[in-house]
N, C-alpha and C positions, 0 to 999 in steps of 0.2 A: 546447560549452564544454569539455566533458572527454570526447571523443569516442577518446580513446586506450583509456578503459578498456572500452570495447566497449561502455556503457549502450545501451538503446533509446532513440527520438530523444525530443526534447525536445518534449513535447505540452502541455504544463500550465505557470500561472503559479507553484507552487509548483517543477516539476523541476530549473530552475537551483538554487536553495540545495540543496536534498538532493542534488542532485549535486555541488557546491562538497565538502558537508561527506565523502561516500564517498571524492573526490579527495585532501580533505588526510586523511582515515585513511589510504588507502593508501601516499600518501608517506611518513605514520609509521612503517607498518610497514615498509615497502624500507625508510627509515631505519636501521631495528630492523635487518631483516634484515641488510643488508651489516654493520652495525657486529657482530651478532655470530657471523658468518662469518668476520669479520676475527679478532676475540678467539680465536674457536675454534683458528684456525690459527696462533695467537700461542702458544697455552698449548700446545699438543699439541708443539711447539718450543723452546719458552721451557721447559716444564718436563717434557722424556723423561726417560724413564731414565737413560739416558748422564749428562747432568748433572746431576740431583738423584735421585742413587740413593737415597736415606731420602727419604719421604712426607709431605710438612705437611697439614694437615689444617684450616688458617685460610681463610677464603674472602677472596676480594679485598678487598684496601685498598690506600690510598692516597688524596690527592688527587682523581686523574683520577674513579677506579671509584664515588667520590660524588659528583661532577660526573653521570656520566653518568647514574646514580639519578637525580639531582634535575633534568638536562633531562627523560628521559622522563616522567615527573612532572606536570613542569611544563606539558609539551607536550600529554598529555592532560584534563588541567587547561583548558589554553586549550579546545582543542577541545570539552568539556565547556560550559565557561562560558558562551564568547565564541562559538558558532556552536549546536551544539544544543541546547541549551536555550534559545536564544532566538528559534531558528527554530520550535521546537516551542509557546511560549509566543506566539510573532504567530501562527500555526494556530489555538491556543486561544481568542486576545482577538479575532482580528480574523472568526469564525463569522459568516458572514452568515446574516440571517434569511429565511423562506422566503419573505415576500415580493418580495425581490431574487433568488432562482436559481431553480433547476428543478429539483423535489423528484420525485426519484422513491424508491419501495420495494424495495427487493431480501431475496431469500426466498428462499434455500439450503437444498437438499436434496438424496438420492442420487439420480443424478445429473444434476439440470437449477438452470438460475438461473430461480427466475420472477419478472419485472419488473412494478411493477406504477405508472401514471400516476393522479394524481389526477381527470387531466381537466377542460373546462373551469371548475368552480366550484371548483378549488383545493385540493378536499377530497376524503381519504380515505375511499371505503367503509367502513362495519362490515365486521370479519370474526368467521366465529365457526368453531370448530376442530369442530363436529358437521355444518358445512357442507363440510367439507374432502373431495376425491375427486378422482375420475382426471380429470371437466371442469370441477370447481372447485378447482384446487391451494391456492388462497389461500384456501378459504373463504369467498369474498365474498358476502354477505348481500343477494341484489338486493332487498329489499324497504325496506332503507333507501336513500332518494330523494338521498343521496351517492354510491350505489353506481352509481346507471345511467350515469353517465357516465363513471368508470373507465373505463382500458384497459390491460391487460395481455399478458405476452409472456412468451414462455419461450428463454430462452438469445439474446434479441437486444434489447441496449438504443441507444436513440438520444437522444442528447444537442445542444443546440447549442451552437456555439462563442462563446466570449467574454461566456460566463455563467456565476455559479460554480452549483454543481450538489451540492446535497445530500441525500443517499442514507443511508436509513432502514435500516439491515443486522441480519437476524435469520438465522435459524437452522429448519427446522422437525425435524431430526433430533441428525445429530452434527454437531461443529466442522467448519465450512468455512472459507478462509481466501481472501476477494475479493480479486484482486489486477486490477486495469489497471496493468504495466509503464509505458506511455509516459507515464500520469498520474506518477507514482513514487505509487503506492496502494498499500494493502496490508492490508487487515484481518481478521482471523480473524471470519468469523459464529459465534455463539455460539448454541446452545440456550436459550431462555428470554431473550434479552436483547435487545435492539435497542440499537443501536449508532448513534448518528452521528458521519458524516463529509462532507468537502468539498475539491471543487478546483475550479480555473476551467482550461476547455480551453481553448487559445491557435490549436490548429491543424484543419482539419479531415481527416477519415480514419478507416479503418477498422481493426480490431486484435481481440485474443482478450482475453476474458475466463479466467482463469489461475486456478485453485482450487489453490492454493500449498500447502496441509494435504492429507495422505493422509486421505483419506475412507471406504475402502471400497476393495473388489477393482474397483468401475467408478470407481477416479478418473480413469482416462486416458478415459472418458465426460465428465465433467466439463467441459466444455467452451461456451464461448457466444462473442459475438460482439459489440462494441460501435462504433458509428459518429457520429461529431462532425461535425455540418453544421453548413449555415448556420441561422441560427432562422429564415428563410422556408422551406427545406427541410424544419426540423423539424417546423414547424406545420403543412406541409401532410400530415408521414409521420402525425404523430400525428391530424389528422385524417379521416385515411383508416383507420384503425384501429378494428375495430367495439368498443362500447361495451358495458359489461357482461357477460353470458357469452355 
């Protein structure tokens, strides 16, 4: 749709609009720009030396110069009103619940993503942070009878296409900042908080997982892997994926 400004491609039912609304910012601002490149090279001429040897010291008036105030104004205003905030507000109201998508855990940390699936009965393992180690990253507690059928990954998630997909994003150190580009995703993991979010993939394909926040000296480690199939694909990756630790 707006493939001039060089976005990644469009993978997700939310990308069109967020790329609609980067498209008309940036129009604003070339707007912006030419209009006061033009002014610049107006006044630098309009008022040298040569012709106005004594200095005024009023800033623009007239007409026009509050016209132009009151389009930019106006224009960010719209943009404001009338596309983000009410793109941002259907994200909000229209949350689907996890019994319609495919809820997975994401657990950021220096530097790996680990992934974690509920598994067939829908449910979350316990985890507990005195379980936490170099073959338990998550802490997962196998003795709660949620736990054994988890399955988890470290820096490789799979998703299927044409379900929305919502992902439980925490933190177990400093700030991370989960980014999937082709989704238009983008969220900071936080320390202590879990986070949700949501998109529906439209395409399938494979792509990087992007830790968008300086991290640490290993954030060009940071690094993982995401892939959107088909959900027969999916169900067969996930169930080939052993269970528990």
């Amino acid at each position: 749709m707006v493939r001039w400004l060089g976005l990644p491609v469009e993978a997700s039912a939310q990308a069109a609009r967020i790329d609609l609304i980067i498209a008309l910012v940036h129009w604003l601002m070339l707007a912006m720009f030419v209009g006061w490149t033009i002014f610049f090279v107006y006044v630098l001429v309009r008022f040298r030396r040569g012709a106005h040897p004594q200095a005024r010291y009023e800033g623009a008036s007239g007409r026009l110069a509050r016209l132009v105030e009151i389009g930019v104004v106006a224009a960010e205003v719209i943009l404001l009103v009338f596309f983000s905030i009410p793109t941002w507000s259907a994200r909000v109201d229209a949350f689907p619940t996890e019994q319609q998508a495919t809820v997975v855990r994401v657990v950021a940390e220096q530097f790996i993503w680990n992934i974690q699936y509920p598994g067939p009965d829908g449910v979350f393992g316990r985890t507990r942070r005195d379980l936490v180690g170099p073959d338990n990253p998550l802490g997962l507690d196998i003795s709660d009878p949620a736990a054994r059928d988890d399955v988890w990954t470290q820096n490789q998630l799979n998703l299927p296409v044409g379900r929305p997909v919502i992902v439980h994003l925490s933190s177990k150190d400093v700030i991370h900042s989960f980014g999937l580009p082709q989704m238009r995703v983008k969220q900071d993991a936080i320390p202590g908080v879990e986070q949700r979010l949501w998109f529906t993939p439209t395409r399938t394909g494979e792509w990087e997982i992007a830790c968008s926040q300086l991290c640490g000296l290993g954030h060009y480690r940071m690094r993982g892997f995401y892939t959107i199939q088909t959900q027969a694909d999916f169900n067969a990756w996930l169930a080939s994926q052993p269970a528990g630790l």
